[in-house]
C-alpha positions in Angstrom: 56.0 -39.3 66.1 59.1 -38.1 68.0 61.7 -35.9 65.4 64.7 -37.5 65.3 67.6 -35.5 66.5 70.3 -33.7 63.8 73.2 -36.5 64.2 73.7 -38.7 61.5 76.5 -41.2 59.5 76.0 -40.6 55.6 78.4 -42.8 53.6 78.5 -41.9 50.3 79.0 -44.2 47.3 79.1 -43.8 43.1 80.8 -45.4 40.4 83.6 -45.3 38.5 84.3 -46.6 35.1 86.7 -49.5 35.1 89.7 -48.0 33.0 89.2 -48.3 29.3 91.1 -50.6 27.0 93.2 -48.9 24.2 91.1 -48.6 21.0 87.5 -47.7 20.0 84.8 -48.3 22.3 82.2 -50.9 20.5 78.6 -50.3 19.8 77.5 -52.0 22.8 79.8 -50.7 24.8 78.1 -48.9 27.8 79.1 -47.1 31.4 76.7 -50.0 33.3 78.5 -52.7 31.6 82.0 -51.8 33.3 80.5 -49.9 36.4 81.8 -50.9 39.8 80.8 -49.6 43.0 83.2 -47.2 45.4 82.9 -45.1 48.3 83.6 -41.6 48.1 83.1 -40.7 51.3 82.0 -42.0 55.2 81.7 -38.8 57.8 79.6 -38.3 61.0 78.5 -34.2 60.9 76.6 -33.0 64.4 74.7 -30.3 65.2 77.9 -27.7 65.3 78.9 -28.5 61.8 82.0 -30.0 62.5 82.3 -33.8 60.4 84.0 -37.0 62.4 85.9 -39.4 60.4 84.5 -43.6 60.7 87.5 -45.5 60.2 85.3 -48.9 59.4 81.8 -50.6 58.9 80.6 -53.4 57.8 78.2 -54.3 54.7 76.3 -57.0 52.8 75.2 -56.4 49.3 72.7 -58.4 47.5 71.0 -58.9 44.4 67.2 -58.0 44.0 66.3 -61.4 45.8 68.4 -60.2 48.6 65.9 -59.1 50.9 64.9 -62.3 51.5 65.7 -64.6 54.4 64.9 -67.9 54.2 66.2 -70.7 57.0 68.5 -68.1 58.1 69.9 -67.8 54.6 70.4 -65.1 52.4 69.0 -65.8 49.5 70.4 -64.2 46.3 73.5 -62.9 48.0 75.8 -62.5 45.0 79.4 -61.4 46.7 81.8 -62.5 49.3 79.8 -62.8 52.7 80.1 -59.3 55.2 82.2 -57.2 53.5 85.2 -55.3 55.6 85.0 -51.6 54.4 88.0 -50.0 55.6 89.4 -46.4 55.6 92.7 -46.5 54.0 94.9 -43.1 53.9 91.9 -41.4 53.4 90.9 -43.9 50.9 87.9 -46.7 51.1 88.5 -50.0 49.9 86.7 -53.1 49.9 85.8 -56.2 47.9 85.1 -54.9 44.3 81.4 -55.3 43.5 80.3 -54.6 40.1 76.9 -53.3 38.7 77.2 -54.6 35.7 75.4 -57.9 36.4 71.9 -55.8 37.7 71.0 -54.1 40.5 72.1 -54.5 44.1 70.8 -54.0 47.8 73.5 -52.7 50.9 73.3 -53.2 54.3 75.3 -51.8 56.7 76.5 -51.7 60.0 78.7 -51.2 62.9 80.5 -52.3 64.3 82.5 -54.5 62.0 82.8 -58.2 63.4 83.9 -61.0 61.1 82.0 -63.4 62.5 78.6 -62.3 61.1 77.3 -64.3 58.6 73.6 -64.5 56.5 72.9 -60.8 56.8 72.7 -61.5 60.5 74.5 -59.3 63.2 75.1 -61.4 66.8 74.2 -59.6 69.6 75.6 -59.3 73.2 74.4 -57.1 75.7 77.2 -57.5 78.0 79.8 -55.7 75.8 77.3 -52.7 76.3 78.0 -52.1 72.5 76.4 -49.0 70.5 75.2 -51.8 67.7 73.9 -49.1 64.4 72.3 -50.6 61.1 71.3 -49.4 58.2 68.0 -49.9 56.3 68.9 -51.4 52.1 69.8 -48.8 50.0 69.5 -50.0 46.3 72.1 -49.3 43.4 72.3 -49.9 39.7 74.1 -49.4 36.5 71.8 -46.7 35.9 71.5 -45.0 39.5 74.5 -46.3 41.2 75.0 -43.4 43.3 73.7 -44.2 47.0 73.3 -42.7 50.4 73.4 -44.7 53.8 72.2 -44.3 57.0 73.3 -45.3 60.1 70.9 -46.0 63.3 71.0 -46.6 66.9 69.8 -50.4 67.2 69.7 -50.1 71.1 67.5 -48.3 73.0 69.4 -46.4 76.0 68.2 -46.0 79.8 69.7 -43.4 82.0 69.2 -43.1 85.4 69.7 -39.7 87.6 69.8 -38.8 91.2 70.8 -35.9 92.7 73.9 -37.6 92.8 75.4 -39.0 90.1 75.0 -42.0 89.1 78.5 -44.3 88.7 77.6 -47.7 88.3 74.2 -49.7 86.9 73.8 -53.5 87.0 70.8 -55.8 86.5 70.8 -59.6 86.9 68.8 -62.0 84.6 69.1 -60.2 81.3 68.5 -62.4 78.6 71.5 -60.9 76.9 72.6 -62.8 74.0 70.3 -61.8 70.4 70.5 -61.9 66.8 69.5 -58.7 64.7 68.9 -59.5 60.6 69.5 -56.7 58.8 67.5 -58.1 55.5 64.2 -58.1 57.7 64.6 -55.7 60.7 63.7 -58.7 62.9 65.0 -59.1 66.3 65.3 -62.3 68.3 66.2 -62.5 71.6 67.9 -65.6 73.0 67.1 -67.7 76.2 70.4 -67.2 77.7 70.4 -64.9 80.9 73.2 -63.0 82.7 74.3 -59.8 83.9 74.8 -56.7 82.3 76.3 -53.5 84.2 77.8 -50.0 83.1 80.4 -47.5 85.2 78.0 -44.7 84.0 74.2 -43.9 84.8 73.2 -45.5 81.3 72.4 -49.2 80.0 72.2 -49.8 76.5 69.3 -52.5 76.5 67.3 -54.2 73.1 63.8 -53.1 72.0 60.7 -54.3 72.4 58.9 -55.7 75.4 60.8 -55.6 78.4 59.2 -57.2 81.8 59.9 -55.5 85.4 64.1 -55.6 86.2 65.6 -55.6 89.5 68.4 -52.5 89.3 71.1 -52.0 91.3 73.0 -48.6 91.2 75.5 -46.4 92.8 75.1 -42.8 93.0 77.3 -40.6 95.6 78.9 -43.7 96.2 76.0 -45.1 98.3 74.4 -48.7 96.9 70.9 -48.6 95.8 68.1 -51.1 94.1 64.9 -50.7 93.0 62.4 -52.9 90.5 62.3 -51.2 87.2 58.3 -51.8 85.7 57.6 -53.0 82.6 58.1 -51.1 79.4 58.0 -51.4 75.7 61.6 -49.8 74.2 61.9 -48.6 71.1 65.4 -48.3 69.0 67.1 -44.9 68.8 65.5 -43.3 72.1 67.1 -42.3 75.2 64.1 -43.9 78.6 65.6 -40.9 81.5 64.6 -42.4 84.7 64.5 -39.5 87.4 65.0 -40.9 91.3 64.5 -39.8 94.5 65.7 -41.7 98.0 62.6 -43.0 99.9 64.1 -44.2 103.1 66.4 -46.6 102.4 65.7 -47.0 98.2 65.0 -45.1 96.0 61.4 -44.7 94.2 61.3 -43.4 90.4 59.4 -39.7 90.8 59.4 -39.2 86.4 60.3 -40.6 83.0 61.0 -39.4 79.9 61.4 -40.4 76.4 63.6 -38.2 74.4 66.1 -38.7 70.9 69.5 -40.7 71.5 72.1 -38.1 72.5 75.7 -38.3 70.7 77.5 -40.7 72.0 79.3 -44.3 71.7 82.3 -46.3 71.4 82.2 -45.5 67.5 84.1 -42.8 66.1 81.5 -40.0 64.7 77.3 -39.5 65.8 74.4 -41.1 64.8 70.8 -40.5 63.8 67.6 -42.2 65.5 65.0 -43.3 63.0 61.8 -42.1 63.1 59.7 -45.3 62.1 60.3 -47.9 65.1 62.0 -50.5 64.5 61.5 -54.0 67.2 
């Protein structure tokens, strides 16, 4: 099993009594009856020490039953559908979720898009997007303080030369997927198109992957080659080494290695050590 690399998102959430009411508190009275959920804190810390504000995420948050998905719906979801959690001033708000009613399940993730609905996240590997999730992190009246991590759902290929590499494109990607963050399941849609990057690196989904046709620039000469087969996993970083042979190139070595920092979010991310397809 591969470490994973010091880079991670820890968003930090406990409770806070709901202000009391003027008088004596009754006999039932208790802090889980009037306990509601808030975040105290969302930072990204890497390896120098130095913490990275995340301005926004996403979430769903359901009941015990929640980590159930049946027919594509979440079953026991108990509070408004993919909750906007938003840095505000330094302060997080959100849709207020109380504890009081029994425990509750929250999943995360980034970045933030309205549209997702079910527990589901849409995919599109055209947008070349840094997609990170978060396993359920349970909270109750009587442990309501969690801790959430975020991870790389991608897996990233990089391709070097001895010139670098500017521009990567590959034809016939069946791009479009749907990621459910209740059952870690992946599904990957018929639809095919091209993906591309102006760097050496393509963000591509996990799993199986059959043999791709690349095309790159590097020095600013074109080049192609046919990529074999490989099985991707989520959080690592696939190096692809090149040399010229003639008119292509050939690959001479590849290595497998932890996700590097890096994305269009603002802070650094952990890869998890179980794999995840």
């Amino acid at each position: 099993m591969d470490k994973p690399f010091n880079h991670l998102i820890i968003c930090l959430t406990f409770v806070m009594p709901v202000a009391a009411l003027s008088g004596c508190s009754g006999p039932n009275d208790s802090p889980e009856q009037d306990a509601v959920m808030s975040i105290s804190s969302c930072t990204a810390r890497g390896d120098d020490g130095q913490e990275m504000s995340v301005s926004e995420f996403g979430m769903f948050v359901t009941d015990k039953a929640g980590g159930r998905d049946v027919g594509g719906i979440l079953a026991g979801n108990l509070y408004p559908d993919n909750i906007r959690v938003l840095n505000r001033s330094g302060k997080w708000t959100f849709a207020e979720i109380s504890l009081s009613d029994g425990d509750k399940g929250i999943y995360a993730y980034y970045p933030y898009n309205p549209s997702f609905s079910g527990g589901k996240m849409g995919l599109d590997a055209r947008s070349q997007t840094d997609y990170l999730y978060s396993e359920r992190t349970m909270v109750s009246g009587n442990a309501p303080s969690a801790s959430i991590t975020l991870y790389h759902l991608l897996s990233k290929v990089t391709f070097r030369m001895p010139a670098a590499v500017t521009a990567v494109r590959v034809a016939d990607y069946s791009y479009s997927a749907s990621y459910s963050l209740l059952t870690g399941s992946l599904e990957i849609k018929p639809e095919k198109g091209t993906i591309s990057s102006g760097t050496g690196s393509l963000l591509l989904y996990p799993g199986d992957s059959p043999a791709m046709h690349v095309a790159l620039v590097a020095g600013g000469h074109p080049y192609d080659f046919v990529m074999p087969a490989a099985a991707f996993r989520s959080g690592k970083e696939y190096v692809y080494t090149l040399k010229t042979a003639g008119n292509g190139v050939e690959i001479e070595d590849i290595t497998i290695t932890g996700w590097q920092p890096g994305g269009n979010y603002e802070g650094t991310i952990t890869e998890k050590e179980q794999e995840r397809q």
